[in-house]
C-alpha positions in Angstrom: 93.0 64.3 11.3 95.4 63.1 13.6 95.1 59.8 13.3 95.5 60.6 9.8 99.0 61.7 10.2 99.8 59.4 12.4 99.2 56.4 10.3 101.2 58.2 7.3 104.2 58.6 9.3 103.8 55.0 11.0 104.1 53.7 6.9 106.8 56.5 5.7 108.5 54.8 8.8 107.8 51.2 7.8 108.5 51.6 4.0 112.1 53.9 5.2 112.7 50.7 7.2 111.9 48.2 4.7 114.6 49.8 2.5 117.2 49.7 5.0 116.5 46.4 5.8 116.1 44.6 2.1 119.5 46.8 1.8 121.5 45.2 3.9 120.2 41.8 3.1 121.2 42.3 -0.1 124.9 43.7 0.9 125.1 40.5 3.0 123.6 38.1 0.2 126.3 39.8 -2.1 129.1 39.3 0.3 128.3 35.8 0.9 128.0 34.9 -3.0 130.0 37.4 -5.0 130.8 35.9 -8.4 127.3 34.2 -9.6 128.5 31.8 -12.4 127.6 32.0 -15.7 125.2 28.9 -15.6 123.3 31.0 -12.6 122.9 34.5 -14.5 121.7 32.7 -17.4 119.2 30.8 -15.3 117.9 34.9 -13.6 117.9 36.1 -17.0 115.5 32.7 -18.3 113.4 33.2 -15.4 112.5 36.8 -16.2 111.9 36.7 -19.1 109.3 33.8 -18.8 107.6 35.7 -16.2 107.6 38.7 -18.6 105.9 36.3 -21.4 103.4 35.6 -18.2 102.5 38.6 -17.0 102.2 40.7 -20.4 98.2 41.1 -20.1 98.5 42.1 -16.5 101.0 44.4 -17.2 99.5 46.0 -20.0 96.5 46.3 -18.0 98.0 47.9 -15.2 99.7 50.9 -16.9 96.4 51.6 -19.0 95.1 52.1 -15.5 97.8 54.3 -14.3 97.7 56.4 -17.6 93.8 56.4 -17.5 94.1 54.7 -20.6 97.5 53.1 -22.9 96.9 51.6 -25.8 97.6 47.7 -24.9 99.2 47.5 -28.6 102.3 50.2 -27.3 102.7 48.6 -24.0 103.0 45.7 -25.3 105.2 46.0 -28.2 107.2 49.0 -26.6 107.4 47.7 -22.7 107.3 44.1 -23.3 108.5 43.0 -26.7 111.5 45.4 -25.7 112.2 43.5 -23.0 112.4 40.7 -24.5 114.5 41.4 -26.8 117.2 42.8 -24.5 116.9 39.5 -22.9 116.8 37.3 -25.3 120.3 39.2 -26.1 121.7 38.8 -22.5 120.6 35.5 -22.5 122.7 34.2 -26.3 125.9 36.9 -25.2 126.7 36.7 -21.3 129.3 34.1 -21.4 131.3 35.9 -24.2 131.4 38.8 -22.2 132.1 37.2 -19.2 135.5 35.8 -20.4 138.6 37.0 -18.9 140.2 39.6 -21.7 144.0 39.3 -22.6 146.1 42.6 -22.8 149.0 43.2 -23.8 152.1 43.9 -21.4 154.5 47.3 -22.2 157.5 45.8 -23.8 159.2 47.0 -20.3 157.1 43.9 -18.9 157.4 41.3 -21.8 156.8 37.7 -21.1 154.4 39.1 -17.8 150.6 38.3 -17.9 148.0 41.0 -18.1 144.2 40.7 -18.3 141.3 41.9 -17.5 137.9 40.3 -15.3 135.0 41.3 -15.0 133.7 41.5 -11.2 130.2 42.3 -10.3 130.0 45.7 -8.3 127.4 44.4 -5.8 124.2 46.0 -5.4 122.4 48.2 -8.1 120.0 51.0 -7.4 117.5 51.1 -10.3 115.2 54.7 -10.4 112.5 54.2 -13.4 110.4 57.1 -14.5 106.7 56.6 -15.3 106.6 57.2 -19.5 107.5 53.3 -19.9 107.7 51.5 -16.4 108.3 48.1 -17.4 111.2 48.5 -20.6 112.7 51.1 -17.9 112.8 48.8 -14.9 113.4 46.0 -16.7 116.3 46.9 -18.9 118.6 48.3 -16.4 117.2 45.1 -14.2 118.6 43.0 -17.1 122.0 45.0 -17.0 122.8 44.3 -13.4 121.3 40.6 -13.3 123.9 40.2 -16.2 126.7 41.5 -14.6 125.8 39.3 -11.7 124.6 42.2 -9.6 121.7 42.3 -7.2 118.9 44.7 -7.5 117.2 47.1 -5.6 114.0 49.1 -8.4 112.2 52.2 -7.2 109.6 52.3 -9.3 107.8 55.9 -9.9 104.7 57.3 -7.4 102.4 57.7 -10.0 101.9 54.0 -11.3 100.8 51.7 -8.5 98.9 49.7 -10.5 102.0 49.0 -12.7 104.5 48.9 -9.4 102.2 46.4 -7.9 102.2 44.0 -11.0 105.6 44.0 -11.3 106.2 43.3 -7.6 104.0 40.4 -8.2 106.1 39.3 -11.3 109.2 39.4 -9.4 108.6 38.5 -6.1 107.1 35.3 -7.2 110.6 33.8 -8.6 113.1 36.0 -6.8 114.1 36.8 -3.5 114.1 40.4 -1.6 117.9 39.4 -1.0 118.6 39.5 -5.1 115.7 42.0 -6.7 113.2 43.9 -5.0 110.8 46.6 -5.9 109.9 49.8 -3.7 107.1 52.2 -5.5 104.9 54.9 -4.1 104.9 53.7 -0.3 107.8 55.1 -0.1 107.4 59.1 0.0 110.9 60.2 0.4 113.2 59.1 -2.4 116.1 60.3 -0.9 115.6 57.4 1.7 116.5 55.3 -1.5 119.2 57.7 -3.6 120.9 58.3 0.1 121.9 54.4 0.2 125.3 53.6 -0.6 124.9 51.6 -3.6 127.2 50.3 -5.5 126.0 52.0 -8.4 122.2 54.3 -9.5 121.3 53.5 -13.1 118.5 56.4 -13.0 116.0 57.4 -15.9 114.4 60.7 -15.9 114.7 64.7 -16.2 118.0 66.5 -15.9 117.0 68.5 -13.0 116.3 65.3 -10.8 119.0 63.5 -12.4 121.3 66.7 -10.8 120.0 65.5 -7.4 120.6 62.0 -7.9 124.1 62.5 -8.8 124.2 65.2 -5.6 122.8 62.6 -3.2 125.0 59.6 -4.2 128.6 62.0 -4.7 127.9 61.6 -0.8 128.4 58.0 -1.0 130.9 58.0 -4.1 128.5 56.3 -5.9 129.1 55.6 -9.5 125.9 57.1 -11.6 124.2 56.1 -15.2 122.1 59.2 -16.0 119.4 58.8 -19.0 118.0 61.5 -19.1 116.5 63.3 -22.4 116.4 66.6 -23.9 115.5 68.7 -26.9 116.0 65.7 -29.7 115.8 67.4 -32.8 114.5 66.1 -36.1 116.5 67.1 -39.5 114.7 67.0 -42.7 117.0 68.2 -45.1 116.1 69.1 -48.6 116.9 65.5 -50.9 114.0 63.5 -48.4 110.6 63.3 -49.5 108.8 65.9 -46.8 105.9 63.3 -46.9 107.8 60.3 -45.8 109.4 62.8 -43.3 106.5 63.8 -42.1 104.9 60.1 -41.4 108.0 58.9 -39.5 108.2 62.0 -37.1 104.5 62.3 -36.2 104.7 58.2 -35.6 107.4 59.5 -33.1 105.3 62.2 -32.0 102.5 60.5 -31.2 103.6 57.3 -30.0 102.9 56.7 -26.7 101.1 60.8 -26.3 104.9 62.0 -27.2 106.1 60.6 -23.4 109.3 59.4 -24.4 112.6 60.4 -24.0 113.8 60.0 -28.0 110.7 61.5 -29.0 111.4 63.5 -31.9 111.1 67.6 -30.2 111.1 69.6 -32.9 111.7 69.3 -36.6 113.7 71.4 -38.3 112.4 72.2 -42.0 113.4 73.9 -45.2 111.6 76.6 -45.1 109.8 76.4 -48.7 108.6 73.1 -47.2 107.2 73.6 -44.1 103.2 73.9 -45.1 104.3 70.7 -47.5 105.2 68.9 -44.2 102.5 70.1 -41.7 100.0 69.2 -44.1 101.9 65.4 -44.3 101.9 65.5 -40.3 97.8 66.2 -39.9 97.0 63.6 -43.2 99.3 61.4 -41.0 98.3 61.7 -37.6 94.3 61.5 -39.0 95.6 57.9 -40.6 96.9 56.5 -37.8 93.6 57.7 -35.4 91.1 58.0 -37.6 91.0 61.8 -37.2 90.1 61.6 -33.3 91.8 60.4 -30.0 88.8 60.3 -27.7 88.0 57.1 -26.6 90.7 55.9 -29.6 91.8 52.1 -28.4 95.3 53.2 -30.5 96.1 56.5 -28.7 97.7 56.5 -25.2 96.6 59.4 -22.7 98.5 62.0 -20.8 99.4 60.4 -17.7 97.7 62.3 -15.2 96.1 65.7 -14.5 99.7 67.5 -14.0 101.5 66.6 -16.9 98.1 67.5 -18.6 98.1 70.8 -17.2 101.8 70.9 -17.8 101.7 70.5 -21.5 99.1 72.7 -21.8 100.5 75.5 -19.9 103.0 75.1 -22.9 100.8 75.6 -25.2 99.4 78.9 -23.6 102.3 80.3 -23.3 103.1 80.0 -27.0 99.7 81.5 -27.8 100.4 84.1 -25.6 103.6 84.9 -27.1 102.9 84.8 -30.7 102.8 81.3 -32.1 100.2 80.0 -33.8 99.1 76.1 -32.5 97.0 73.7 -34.8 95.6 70.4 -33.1 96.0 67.3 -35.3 92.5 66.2 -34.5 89.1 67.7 -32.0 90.2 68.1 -28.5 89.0 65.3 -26.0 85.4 65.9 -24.5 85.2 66.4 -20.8 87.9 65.8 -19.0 89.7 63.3 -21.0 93.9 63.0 -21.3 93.7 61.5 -24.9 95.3 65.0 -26.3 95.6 65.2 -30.1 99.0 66.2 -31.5 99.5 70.0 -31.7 101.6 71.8 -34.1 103.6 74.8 -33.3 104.7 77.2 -35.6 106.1 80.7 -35.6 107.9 80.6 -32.5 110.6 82.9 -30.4 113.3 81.8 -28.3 111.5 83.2 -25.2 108.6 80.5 -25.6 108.6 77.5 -23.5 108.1 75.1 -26.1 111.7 76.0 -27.1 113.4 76.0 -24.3 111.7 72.9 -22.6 111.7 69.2 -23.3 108.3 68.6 -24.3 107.8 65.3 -23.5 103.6 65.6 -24.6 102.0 65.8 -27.9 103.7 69.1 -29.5 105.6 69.4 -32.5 107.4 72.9 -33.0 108.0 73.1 -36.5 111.1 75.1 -36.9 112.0 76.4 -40.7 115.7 76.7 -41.9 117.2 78.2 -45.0 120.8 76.4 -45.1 122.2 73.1 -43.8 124.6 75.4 -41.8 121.9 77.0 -40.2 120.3 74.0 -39.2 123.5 72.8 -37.5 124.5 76.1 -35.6 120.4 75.9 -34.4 121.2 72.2 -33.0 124.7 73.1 -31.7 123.4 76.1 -29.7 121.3 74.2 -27.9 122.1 71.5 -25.1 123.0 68.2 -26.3 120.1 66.3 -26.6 119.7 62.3 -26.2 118.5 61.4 -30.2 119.2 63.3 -33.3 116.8 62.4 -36.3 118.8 63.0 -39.5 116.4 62.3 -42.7 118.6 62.7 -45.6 119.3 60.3 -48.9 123.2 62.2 -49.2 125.9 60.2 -47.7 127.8 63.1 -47.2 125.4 65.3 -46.0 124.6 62.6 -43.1 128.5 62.3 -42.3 128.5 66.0 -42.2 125.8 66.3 -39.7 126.6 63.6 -37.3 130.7 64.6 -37.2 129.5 68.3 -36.4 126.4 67.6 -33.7 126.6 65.5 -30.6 123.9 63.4 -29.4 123.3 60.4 -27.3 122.4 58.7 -30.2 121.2 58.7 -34.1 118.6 57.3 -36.5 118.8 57.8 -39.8 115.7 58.3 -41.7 113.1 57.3 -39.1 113.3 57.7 -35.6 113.9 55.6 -31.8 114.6 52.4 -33.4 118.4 53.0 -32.3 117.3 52.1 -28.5 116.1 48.9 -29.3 118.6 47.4 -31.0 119.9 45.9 -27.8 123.8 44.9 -29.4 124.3 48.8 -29.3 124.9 51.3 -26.1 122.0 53.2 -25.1 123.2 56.6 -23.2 123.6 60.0 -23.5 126.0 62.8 -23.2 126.0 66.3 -21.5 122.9 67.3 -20.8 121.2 64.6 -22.1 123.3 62.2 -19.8 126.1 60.3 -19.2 126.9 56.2 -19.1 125.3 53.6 -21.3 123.2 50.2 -20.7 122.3 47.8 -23.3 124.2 44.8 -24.5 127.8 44.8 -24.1 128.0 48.1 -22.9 125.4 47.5 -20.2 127.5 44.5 -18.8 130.7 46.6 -19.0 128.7 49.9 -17.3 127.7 47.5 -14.0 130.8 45.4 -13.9 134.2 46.1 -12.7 137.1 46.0 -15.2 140.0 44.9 -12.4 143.6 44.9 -14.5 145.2 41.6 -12.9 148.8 41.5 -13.3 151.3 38.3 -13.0 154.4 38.4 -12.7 156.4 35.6 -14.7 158.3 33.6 -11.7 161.7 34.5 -13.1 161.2 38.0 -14.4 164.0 40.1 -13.3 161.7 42.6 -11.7 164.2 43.7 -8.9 166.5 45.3 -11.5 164.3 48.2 -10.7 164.7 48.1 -7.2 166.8 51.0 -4.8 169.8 51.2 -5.0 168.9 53.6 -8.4 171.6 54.5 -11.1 172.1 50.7 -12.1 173.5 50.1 -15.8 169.7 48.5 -16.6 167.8 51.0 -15.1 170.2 54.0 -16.9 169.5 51.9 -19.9 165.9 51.5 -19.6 165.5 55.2 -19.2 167.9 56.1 -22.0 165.5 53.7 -24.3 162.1 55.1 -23.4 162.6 58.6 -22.6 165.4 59.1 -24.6 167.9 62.9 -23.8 166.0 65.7 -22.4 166.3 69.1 -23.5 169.8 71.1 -21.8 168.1 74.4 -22.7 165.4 73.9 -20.3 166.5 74.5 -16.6 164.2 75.1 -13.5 164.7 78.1 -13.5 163.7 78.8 -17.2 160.4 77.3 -16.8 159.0 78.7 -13.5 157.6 81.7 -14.2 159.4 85.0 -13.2 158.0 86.4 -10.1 156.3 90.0 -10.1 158.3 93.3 -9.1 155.9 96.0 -8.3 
């Protein structure tokens, strides 16, 4: 037992000091090359992204062993071909966004030179969560390579198959000194969060993102927080309830419900809502031919917790009133390939409505007005998507001036995050910072204002001596007369006589 513990804290050691060390290497390599050209990021971005078209089988492979099984189809066309196509937009956009941008001077200045450049900010702490470890690794890895960062990834404990193939992937055309990878060897992640980055793109739950952004306030460390939330789904009363129903159980089911967007809840009219379950179980027995056991289309809970975890939710809804109807037959034995559960007749008190989900349960929440349905969203915390399924122009307007959300799709659902020319982020609760195209190369670079001086700009007019006839005229231009009414003595307010 001993020598148990001894050789766990002899590799806690080693993986604590391989962190250290592959930081400073990296602070050093930054240091000695800060401004990769445009040629070189394009060449980083190329390289991934052949060794993503390489190592697609193994990686598909890998997570359906970490997740006990994942369909190959979703990690491939979720975790890879999303990749891909944020590189692919990296690759055609960089040098636009790398220009220099021209701004205007205050006419105070006129015939001065302002702009704008964008300078890498060094090294980039990446945290990925394990619901898609590739897309989640790789598109904040794309970010920072962009911006002409290097990369540090802690990938997530509970996927060393998939932390191992992606260390193979990148350690075969990078060095330590511009992207490494750290997974479960290292048990304490505040060895990693604790580091003084330059800035933590992390993707997970509010309540670790709260310690993230704890840990690197230490360092002043700038933060991108994705986190996730209570995303609602809105069908409103002009939308087929069938067509609803198809698109939010494809975003219910997809990957088990383990992702971020995932529709949470819909929010029905209430003359509608037996309409629409019944579309969601016709659905869901469609797409997995009315069983998920042993189904080569329907991706598992990831492990036994998260199991337990969503059905713990479940329980506690029974126990409180609801009623729950699984999609399809329960998994025999002790498989993770849950069938969808719908949950109806809830209370605020039940978990299901006051968690993020995150698993295969869809609360079915019915609503009489369009107002109610927006005060239901509103007194909740912003969440990262909003689903808004609606055929009226004005109705949509309507919705998405009075809700906030990190982002929206209109009559379908998650297809907003991969459409890499638009920010991907969230806000409140849900978040804060975006990645993604432009955005993504703004969020890791630094905008430094340059200023020049023409040579013969008069720019010691302003100098001491004060009171000049230029300066008095100056301030007479842009600040015009103040107010003679107003004294000190008028405005400070009067002090207290007991």
């Amino acid at each position: 037992m001993n020598d148990t513990t001894d050789m766990r804290h002899a590799a806690a050691a080693a993986a604590n000091e391989r962190v250290l060390r592959i930081f400073a290497a990296q602070q050093a390599a930054f240091g000695q090359q800060p401004y990769p050209g445009v040629d070189e990021r394009r060449a980083r971005l190329k390289t991934l992204k052949n060794q993503v078209q390489r190592y697609q089988d193994v990686l598909a492979e890998a997570m359906s062993k970490d997740f006990s099984f994942r369909s190959e189809a979703e990690s491939k066309m979720l975790d890879m071909l999303g990749s891909m196509l944020e590189l692919n937009h990296a690759i055609s956009h960089v040098r636009r966004w790398m220009k220099r941008s021209r701004r205007s001077t205050e006419l105070l200045f006129l015939s001065n030179r302002v702009e704008v450049r964008y300078q890498p900010k060094g090294v980039v702490g990446v945290i990925v969560p394990w619901n898609f470890p590739i897309y989640l690794a790789l598109g904040p890895l794309t970010a920072a390579l962009t911006a002409g960062n290097r990369v540090m990834i802690k990938m997530p404990e509970v996927t060393p198959a998939t932390n191992a193939a992606l260390k193979a992937l990148l350690g075969e055309v990078f060095p330590e000194d511009l992207v490494a990878v750290v997974g479960e060897e290292l048990p304490d992640p505040n060895v990693f969060t604790s580091l003084p980055f330059n800035h933590i793109v992390f993707t997970g739950s509010p309540a670790v993102g709260r310690i993230v952004m704890r840990t690197a306030a230490d360092n002043l460390t700038p933060v991108t927080l994705e986190l996730g939330g209570k995303s609602p789904a809105l069908v409103t009363r002009n939308y087929p309830v069938g067509d609803a129903a198809t698109r939010i159980t494809h975003g219910k089911s997809a990957n088990c419900g383990q992702i971020c967007v995932s529709p949470d809840y819909a929010l029905v009219p209430r003359e509608r809502v037996d309409d629409f379950i019944a579309g969601v179980r016709r659905t869901f027995g469609r797409f997995y031919d009315n069983r998920t056991d042993g189904n080569a289309n329907y991706t598992a809970v990831v492990n036994d917790r998260q199991f337990q975890r969503v059905q713990s939710l479940l329980d506690d809804a029974r126990a409180k009133g609801a009623r729950v109807e699984a999609c399809a037959p329960l998994p025999a034995g002790k498989g993770r390939q849950m069938p969808l559960h719908i949950v109806t007749g809830m209370t605020p008190d039940m978990r299901v409505m006051q968690e993020e989900l995150f698993g295969p349960i869809l609360p079915v929440v019915p609503y009489d007005t369009m107002e109610d349905a927006i005060a239901f969203i509103n007194e909740r915390p912003r969440p990262l998507a909003l689903y808004c399924f609606s055929h009226d122009g004005g109705e949509r307007d309507e919705l998405l001036r009075r809700t906030h959300s990190g982002g929206v799709a209109v009559n379908d659902w998650g297809w907003q995050v991969v459409n890499h020319d638009a920010p991907f982020g969230g806000i409140g609760n849900s978040g804060m910072g975006t990645y993604h195209g432009e955005e993504g190369f703004r969020e890791l670079s630094h905008a430094k204002t340059v200023f020049q001086r023409q040579r013969f700009f008069p720019i010691d007019l302003f100098y001491p001596p004060y009171g000049s006839f230029v300066q008095r005229l100056a301030l007479k231009f842009f600040l015009g007369h103040g107010d003679p009414r107003l004294t000190a003595s008028r405005t400070t307010p009067a002090t207290r006589k007991d």
